[in-house]
C-alpha positions as CSV (number, residue, x, y, z in Angstrom):
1,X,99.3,87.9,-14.0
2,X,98.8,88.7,-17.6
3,X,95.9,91.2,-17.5
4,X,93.7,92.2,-21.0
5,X,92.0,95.6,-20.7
6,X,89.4,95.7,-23.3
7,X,88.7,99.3,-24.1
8,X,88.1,102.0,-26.7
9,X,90.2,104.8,-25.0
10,X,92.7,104.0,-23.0
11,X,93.2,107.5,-21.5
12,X,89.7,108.1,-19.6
13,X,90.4,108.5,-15.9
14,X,89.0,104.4,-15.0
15,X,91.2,102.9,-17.5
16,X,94.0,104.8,-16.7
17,X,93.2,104.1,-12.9
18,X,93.2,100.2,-13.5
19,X,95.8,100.1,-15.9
20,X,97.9,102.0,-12.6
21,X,96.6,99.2,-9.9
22,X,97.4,96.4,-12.1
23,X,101.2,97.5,-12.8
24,X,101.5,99.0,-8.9
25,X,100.4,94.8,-7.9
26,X,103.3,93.7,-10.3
27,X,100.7,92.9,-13.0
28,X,100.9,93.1,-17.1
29,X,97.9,94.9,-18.3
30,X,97.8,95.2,-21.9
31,X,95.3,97.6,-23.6
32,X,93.0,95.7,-26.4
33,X,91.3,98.3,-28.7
34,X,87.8,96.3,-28.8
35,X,86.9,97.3,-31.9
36,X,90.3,96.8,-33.8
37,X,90.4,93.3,-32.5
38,X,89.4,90.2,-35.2
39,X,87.9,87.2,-34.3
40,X,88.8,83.7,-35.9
41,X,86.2,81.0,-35.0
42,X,87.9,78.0,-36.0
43,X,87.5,74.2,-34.7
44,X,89.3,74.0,-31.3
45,X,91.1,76.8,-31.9
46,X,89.4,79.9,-30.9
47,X,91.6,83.2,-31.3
48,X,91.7,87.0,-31.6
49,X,94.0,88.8,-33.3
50,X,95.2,92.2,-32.5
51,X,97.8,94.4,-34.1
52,X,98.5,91.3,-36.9
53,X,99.2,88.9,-33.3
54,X,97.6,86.4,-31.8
55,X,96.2,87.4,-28.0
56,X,97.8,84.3,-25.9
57,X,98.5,83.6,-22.6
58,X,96.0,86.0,-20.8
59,X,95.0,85.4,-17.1
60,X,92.4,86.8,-16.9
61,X,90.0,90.2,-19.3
62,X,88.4,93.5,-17.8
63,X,85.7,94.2,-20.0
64,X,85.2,97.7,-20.6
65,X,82.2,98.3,-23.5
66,X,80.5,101.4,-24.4
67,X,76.8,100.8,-25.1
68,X,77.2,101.9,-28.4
69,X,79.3,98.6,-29.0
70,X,77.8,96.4,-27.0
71,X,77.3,93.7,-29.7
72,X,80.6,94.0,-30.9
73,X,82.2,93.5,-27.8
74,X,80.7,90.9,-26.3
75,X,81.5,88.8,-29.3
76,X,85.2,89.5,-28.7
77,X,84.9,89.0,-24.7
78,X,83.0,85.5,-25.4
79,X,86.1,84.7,-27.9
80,X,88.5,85.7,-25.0
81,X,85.8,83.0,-22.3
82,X,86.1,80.6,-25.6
83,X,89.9,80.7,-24.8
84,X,89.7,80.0,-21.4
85,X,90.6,83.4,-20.4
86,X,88.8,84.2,-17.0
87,X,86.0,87.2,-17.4
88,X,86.0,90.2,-14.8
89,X,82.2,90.1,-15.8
90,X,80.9,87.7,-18.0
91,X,79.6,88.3,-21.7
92,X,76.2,86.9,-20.6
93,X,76.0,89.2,-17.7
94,X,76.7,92.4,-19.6
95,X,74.5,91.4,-22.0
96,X,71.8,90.6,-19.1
97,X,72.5,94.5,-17.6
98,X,72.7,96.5,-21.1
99,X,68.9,95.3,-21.7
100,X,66.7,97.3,-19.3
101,X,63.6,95.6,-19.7
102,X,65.4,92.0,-19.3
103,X,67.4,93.4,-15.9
104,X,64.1,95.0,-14.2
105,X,62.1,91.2,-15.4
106,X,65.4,88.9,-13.6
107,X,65.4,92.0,-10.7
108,X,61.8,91.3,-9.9
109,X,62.0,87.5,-10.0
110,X,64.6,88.1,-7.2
111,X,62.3,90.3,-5.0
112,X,64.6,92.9,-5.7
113,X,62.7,96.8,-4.6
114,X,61.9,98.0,-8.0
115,X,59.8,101.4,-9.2
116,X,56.7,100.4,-10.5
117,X,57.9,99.7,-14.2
118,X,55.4,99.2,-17.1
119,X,55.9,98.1,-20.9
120,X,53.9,97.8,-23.9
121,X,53.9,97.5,-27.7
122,X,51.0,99.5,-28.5
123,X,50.9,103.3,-28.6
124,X,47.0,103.3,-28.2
125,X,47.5,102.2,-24.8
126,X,49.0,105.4,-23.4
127,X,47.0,105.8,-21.5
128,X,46.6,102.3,-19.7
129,X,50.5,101.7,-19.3
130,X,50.7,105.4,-17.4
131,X,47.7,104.6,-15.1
132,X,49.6,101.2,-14.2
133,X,52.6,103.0,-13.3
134,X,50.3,104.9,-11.0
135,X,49.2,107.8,-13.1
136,X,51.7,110.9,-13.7
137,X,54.1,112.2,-13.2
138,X,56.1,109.4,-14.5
139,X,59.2,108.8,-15.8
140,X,59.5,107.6,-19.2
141,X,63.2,105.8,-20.5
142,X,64.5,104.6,-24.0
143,X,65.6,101.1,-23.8
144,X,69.0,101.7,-25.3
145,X,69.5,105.1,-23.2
146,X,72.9,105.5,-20.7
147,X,74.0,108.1,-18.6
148,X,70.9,110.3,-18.1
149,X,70.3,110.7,-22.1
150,X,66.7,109.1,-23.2
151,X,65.0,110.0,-20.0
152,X,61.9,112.2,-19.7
153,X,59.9,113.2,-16.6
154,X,56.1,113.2,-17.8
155,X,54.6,115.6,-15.7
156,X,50.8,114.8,-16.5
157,X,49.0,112.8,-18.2
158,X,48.5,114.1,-21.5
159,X,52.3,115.4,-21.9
160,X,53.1,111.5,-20.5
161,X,51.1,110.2,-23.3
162,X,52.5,112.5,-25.8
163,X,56.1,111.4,-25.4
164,X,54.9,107.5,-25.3
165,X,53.0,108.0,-28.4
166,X,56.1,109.8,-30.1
167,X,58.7,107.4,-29.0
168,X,56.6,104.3,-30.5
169,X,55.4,106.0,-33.3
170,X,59.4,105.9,-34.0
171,X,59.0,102.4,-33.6
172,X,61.6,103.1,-30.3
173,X,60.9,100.8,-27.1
174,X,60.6,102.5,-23.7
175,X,59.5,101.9,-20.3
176,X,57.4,103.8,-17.9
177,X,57.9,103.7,-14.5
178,X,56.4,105.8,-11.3
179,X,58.4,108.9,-10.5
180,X,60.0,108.8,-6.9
181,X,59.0,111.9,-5.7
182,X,61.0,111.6,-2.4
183,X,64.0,111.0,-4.1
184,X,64.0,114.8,-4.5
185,X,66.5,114.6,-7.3
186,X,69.0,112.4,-5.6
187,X,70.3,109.1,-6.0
188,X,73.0,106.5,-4.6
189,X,75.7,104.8,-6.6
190,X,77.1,101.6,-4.6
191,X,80.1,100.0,-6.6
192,X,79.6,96.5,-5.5
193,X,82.8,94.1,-6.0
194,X,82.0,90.2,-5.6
195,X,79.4,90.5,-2.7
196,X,80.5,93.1,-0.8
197,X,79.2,96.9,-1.5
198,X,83.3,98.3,-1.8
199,X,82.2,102.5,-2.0
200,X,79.2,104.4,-2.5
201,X,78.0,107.9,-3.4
202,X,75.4,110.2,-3.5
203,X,74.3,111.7,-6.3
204,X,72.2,115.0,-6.7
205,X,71.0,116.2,-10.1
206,X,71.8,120.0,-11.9
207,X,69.1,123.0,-10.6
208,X,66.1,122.2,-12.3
209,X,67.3,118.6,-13.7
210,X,66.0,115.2,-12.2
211,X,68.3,113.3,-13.5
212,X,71.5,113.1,-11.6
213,X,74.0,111.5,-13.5
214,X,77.2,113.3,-13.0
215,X,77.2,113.2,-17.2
216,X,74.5,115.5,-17.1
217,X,76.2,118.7,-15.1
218,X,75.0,116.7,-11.3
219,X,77.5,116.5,-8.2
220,X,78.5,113.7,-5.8
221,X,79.4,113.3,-2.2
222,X,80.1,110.5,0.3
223,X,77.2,108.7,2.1
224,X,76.8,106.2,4.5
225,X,74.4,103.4,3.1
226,X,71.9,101.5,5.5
227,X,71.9,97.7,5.7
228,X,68.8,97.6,3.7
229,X,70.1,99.6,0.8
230,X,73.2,97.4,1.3
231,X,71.9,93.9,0.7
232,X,69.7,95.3,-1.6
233,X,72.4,96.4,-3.9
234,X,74.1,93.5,-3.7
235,X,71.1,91.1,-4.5
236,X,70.8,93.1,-7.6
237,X,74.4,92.2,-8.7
238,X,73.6,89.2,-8.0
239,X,70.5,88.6,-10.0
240,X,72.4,90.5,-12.4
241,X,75.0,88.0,-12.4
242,X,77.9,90.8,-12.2
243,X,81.1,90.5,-10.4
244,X,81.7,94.3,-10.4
245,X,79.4,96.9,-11.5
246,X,77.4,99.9,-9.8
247,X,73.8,99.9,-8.7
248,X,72.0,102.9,-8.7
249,X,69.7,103.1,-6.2
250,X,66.6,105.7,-4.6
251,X,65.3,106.0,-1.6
252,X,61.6,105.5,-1.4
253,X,59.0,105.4,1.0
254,X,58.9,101.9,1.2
255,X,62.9,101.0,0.9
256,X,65.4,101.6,-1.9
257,X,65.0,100.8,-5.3
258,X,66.6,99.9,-8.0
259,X,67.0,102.4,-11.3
260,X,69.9,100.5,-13.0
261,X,72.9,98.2,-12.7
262,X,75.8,99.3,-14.9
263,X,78.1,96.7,-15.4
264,X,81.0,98.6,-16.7
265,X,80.7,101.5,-13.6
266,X,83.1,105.0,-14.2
267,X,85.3,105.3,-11.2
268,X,86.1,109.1,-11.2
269,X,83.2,110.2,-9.4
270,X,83.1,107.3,-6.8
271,X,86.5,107.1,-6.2
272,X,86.7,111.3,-5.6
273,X,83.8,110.8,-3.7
274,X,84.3,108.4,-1.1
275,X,88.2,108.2,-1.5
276,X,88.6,104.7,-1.7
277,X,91.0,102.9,-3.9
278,X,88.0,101.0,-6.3
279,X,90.5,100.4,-8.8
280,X,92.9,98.2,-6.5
281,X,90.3,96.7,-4.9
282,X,89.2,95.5,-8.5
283,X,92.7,93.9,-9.3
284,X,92.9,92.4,-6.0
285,X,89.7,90.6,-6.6
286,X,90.6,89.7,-9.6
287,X,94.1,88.4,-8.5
288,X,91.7,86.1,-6.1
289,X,89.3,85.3,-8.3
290,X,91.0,84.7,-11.6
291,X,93.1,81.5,-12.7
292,X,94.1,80.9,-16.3
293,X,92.3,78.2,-17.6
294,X,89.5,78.9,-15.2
295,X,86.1,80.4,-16.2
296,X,82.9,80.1,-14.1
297,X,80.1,79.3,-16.7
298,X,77.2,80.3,-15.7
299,X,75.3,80.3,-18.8
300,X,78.0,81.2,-22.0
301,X,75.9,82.0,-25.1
């Protein structure tokens, strides 16, 4: 197969990691800079140029976008669906999972376990939105945050409303949501491929931190998962629309939740965790999964 890996920099450990699985299953994987790549929407001829050439003849495209380019590069990953290239994840998925407030709305609809998650326009009602997350401490996250940064643990009332009232006096959207006390700083990655949960990881947050994103100084270790938080990660993929991507999960009281589903998932830390092979596991699916000519459409634009 003729594999496009649509990336920034090549040389981060998961790029490097799929660009090694592809070649070791007799694949061509050919890095596309996302951001250096030009789009010509013309009349039954969709393209993208790259490095003055056309990009033909492509199997099959492994989206990799930062959030900081979200919008750029799902314009070039619908131009590669246009073609008739097939989609590891599909443009309307990402763009589904990079908008927090959307995923935790289609996760609900699904009866997928969820914190209690509130929203609101108006900074006057502080107040209101904490009490319907049920009262503080709560946690409080920027819309457009990743990997730990934009999250704040309110740790009463009048600090939570504080922070609400700054962030939308900025005019910056955020949601609330109850703090998992249980959790005890801990959380669980599962890297779900198709429907199957292929690795998984726990996560426990720096002394003193809550967060536990391995970004932000945390440490990881191999757990075994329960059914429960099984099925429940993969329903969220599935509402999600995602082929591949990682859930992030706590466990609760009442069952695991769901805290995020990241569709373009690092592999370092799950990979060094558990010591599974996620990145051949990836190409293999995709060997299965993608035909040239072949896109599954569920919902382009």
């Amino acid at each position: 197969m003729k594999i496009a890996l649509m990336c920034v920099n090549p040389t981060v450990y998961t790029h490097e990691r799929l660009i090694e699985a592809a070649e070791k299953r007799g694949h061509q994987i050919d890095i596309v800079h996302t951001l250096r790549t030009m789009i010509n929407i013309a009349s039954h001829k969709p393209a993208l140029i790259y490095n003055d050439q056309k990009l033909e003849g492509y199997d099959a495209v492994i989206p990799r976008i930062g959030a900081s380019i979200t919008f750029y590069g799902l314009a070039v990953l619908r131009q590669f669906e246009m073609m008739g290239v097939y989609p590891l994840n599909e443009s309307v998925a990402i763009g589904r999972s990079r908008d927090k407030l959307r995923s935790m709305q289609l996760l609900s609809r699904k009866g997928i376990g969820l914190p209690v998650t509130t929203f609101a326009h108006d900074p006057k009602k502080s107040a209101e939105v904490v009490k319907m997350a049920g009262g503080a401490p709560v946690v409080i996250k920027l819309l457009e945050g990743t990997q730990g940064i934009g999250v704040v643990l309110a740790e009463t009332p009048k600090s939570a409303q504080s922070v609400i009232e700054a962030f939308r006096g900025a005019n910056v959207n955020i949601l609330v949501q109850e703090f998992i006390k249980e959790a005890d700083g801990k959380d669980i990655r599962c890297l779900v491929i198709g429907d199957k949960v292929v690795a998984s990881m726990e996560r426990t947050g720096a002394e003193g931190d809550f967060r536990s994103n391995l970004h932000r100084g945390g440490s990881a270790k191999m757990i075994k998962i329960t059914p429960q938080e099984r099925s429940t990660a993969v329903g969220a993929a599935s509402a999600m629309g995602l082929n591949v991507c990682g859930v992030d999960l706590l466990r609760a009281n009442h069952g695991p939740v769901v805290m995020e589903v990241n569709s373009s998932p690092g592999l370092e830390g799950i990979e060094k965790a558990s010591g599974i092979d996620v990145a051949d596991k990836i190409i293999e699916y995709i060997e299965k999964n993608g035909k040239f000519g072949k896109t599954k459409t569920r919902g382009q634009g």
